[in-house]
N, C-alpha and C positions, 0 to 999 in steps of 0.2 A: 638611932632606932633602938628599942629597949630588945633586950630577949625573949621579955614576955610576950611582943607582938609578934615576934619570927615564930615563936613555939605555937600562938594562936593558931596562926595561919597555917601551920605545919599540922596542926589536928584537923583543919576544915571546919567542917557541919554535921560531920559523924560522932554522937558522942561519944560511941563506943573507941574513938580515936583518944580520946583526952589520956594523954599522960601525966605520971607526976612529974614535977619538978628535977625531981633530979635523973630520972631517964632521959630526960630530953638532954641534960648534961653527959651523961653516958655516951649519947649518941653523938654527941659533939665533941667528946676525947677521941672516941673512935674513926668520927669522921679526921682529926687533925693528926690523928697518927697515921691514916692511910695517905694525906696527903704529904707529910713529912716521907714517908717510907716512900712515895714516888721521885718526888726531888730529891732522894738521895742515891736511887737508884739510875736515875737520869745524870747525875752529878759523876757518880762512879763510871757509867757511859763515855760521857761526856771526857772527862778526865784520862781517857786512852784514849782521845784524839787531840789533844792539848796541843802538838804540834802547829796540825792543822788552823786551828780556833786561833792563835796565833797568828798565823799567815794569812787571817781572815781578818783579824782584827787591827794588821799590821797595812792590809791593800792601800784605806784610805790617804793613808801618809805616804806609800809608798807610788801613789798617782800623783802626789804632789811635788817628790824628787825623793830619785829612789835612794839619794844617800842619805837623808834624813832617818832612813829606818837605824844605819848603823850608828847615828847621833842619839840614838837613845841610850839614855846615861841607866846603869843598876848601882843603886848606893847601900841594898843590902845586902847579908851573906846569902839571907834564904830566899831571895825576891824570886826567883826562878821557879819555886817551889809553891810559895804564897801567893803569887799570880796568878799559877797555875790553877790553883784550886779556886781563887777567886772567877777565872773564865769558864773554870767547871759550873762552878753555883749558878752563873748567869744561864751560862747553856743549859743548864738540868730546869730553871725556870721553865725559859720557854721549848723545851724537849717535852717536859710534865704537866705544860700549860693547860692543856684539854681535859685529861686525870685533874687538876685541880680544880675545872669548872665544873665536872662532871660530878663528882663528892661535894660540892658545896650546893650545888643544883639541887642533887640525892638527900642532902640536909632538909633545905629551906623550904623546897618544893615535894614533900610524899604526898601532898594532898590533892595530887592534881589530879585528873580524870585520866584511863585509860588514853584518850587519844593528845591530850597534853602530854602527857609521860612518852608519846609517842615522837611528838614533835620535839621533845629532849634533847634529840641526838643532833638535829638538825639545827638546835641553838645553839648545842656549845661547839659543832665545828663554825658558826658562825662568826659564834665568839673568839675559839681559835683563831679564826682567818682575819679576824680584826686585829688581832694580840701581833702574829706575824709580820700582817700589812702595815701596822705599827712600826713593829723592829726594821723591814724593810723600807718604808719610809726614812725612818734616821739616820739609817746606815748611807742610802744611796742616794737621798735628798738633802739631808739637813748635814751630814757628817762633813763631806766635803767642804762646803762653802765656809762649814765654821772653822775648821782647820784650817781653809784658807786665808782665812780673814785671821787669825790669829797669827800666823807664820807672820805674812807680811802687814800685821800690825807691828809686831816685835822687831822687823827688821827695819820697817820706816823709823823704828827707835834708835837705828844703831846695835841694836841685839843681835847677838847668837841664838836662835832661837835652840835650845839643849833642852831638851824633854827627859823626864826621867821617866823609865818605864812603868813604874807606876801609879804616877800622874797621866800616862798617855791611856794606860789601858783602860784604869777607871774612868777618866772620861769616854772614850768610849762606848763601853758597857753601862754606866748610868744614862748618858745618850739614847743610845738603844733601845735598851730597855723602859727608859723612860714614853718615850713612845710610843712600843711597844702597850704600856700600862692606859697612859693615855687615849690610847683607840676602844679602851676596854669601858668607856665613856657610854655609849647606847646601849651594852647589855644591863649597868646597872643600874640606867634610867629606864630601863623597858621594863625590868625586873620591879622597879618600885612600884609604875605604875601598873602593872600585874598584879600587887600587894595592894593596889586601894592608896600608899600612901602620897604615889602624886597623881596629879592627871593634867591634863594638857590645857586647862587654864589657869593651871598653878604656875608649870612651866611658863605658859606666858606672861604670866603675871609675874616672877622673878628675873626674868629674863636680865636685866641688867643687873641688879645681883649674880646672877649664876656669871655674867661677864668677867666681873671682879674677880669671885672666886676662882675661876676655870685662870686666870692669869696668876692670880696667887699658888692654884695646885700649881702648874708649870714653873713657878719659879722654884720650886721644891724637887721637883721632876727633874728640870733641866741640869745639867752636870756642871754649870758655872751660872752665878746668879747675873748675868749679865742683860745687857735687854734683847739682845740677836738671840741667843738660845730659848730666851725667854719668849720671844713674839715666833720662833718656828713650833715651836710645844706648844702655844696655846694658840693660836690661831685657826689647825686642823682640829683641837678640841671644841672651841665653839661654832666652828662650822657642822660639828657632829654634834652637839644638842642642838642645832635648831633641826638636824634631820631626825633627833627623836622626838620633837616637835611634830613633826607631820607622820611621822611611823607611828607614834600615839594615838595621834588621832583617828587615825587607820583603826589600832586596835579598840578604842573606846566605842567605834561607830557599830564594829562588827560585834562588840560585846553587848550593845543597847540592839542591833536586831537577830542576837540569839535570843536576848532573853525578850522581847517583842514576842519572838515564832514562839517560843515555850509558852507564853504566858495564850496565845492565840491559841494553841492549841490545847491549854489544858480549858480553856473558857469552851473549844468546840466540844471536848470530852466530856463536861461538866453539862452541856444539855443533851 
């Protein structure tokens, strides 16, 4: 998608809306420093309960045998430190998730009518609760069996299975949040077609393209390219475009009889 069309669409039908070109860039430093100054703030949060995030991040291994936590190998000086801030960043993501949609929203979308502007708040905690239901997802569905399935692959080898903790965490947290990312799949096909750029016989009409791709996002997503991580991240992804599929359609129907009553009622006005 070019800039030029976001910035279009960002001025409406008002010309007195038309900016120049580099305002629209102004407002777009602006917007990217207020979302940087929340993830960093959330990061800072986040980072005084480190502890914690830890023993959060430590459960799934720890349902699997709880001596395995203490089999996690540290092979740096500062990995304690650099962990640390690495489960900060993830947490300050999703802590600042809502702030992030809601300034990109504030970008993309000023041109929306009083009562869309309205409906704002109700999308991006929508969106939030996808991002979550996401992270939650990976954590308590998809985390376990792939831990499990890797333990006792390694061990049908004859392996020690010796995790170093910074191999364990990152998987973890790209897991997670992979997921997480993943869920965020219908806001920004709703959001397109809200922009005119797709609509609901386009989607059908890619559909097995968008297959492809939605498996390729996932292998990128998933914290090991493997095909189990890879068919648990994209499976829930394309069960969520075919439900923007019919949430589309939803919105297309209601769009063609708002603008039906307007048009009926400027014809009644008009005699």
């Amino acid at each position: 998608m070019k800039l030029s069309s976001i910035f279009r669409f960002r001025e409406g039908n008002d010309p007195e809306a038309v900016k120049p070109f580099l305002d629209h860039l102004e407002d777009l430093r602006w917007v990217l420093v207020k979302m940087g100054a929340s993830v960093a703030i959330a990061m800072l949060l986040a980072f005084c309960f480190r502890v914690q995030l830890v023993q959060i991040i430590q459960g799934p291994l720890k349902a699997i045998d709880p001596n395995l936590i203490k089999s996690l190998i540290s092979l740096g000086v500062s990995d304690s430190m650099t962990i640390s801030f690495q489960l900060a960043f993830y947490a300050g993501i999703v802590i600042s998730f809502p702030f992030l949609i809601y300034f990109a929203g504030q970008f993309v979308l000023p041109a929306l009518t009083p009562q869309e502007q309205r409906a704002m708040l109700p999308a991006v905690g929508i969106g939030f609760g996808l991002f979550i239901g996401g992270v939650v997802l990976g954590y308590y569905v998809a985390l376990p069996p792939t831990l499990r399935f890797f333990f006792h692959d390694a061990t049908s080898l004859d392996w020690k299975p010796s995790w170093t903790v910074r191999d364990y965490f990152s998987f973890v947290t790209q897991l997670c949040v992979g997921f997480g990312i993943a869920c965020e799949l219908p806001v920004v096909v709703l959001v397109l077609v809200r922009l005119g750029i797709l609509s609901t016989k386009l989607l059908k009409r890619v559909r097995a393209y968008a297959f492809t791709l939605i498996f390729i996002a996932a292998a990128f997503l998933a914290p090991t390219p493997d095909a189990i991580s890879m068919a648990m991240m994209g499976t829930p992804m394309y069960l969520l475009y075919e439900l923007c599929i019919v949430v589309a359609g939803f919105m297309e129907k209601k769009r063609a009889k708002i603008l039906e009553n307007s048009q009926e009622s400027g014809g009644t006005h008009a005699q």
